[in-house]
N, C-alpha and C positions, 0 to 999 in steps of 0.2 A: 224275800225271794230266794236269796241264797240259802238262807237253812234250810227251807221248801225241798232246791233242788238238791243239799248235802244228805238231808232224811232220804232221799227219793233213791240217791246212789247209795247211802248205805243198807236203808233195806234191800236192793235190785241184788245188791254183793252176798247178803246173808240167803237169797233163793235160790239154792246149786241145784237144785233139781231142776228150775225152769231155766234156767242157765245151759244147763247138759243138753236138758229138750231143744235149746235154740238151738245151740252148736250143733246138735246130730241132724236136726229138721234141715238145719242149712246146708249141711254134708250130706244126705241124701239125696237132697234138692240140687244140688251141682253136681250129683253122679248121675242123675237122671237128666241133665240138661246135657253133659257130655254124650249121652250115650243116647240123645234124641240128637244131637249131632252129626254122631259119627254114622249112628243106624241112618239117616237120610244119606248123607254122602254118599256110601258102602251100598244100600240097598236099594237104593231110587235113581231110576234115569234123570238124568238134568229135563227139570222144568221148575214151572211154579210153584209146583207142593212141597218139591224137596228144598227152593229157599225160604217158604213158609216155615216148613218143618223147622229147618237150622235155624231159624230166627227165635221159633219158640224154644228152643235147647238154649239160644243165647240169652235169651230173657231170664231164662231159669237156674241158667248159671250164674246171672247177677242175681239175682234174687237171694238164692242159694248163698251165695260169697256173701254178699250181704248181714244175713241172717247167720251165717258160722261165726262170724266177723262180730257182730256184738255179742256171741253167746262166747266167745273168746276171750272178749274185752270183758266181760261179766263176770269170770269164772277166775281169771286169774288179774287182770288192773283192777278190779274193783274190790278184792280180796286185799290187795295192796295197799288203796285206799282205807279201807277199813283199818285195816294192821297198824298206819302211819295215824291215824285219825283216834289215839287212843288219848280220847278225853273222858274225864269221871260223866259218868252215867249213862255211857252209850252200851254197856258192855248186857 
């Protein structure tokens, strides 16, 4: 179970490209939850739709954080991982 999961993180470490994809996916996704936030606040009379709205900017900004947040951890701890994990035959 454990080599299962140590194969799983070192190949996750050697895909930078789907790596960058997270991190970016997740950074656009929390500039668009910010700015479905602030666009409700700024643009919308207080009612129902505008804490509908803020709620979906909130969502989105965890979603967002989330998703930067493993493409983070992907891109530079698991590169680490790898680097430290230098045993014959994985190279």
């Amino acid at each position: 179970m454990l080599t299962r999961i140590k194969q799983r993180l070192l190949s996750q470490a050697d895909n930078t490209q789907q790596n960058l994809k997270l991190l970016l996916g997740g950074f656009v996704s929390f500039l668009l939850g910010v700015a479905l936030v602030a666009g409700s606040d700024f643009l919308l009379p207080p009612s129902f739709l505008q804490e509908l709205l803020a709620l979906a900017g909130l969502i989105m900004m965890g979603g967002g954080l989330i998703l930067a947040a493993l493409g983070y951890i992907s891109l530079s701890l698991l590169r680490l991982f790898r680097f430290f994990n230098n045993e014959p035959g994985n190279d």
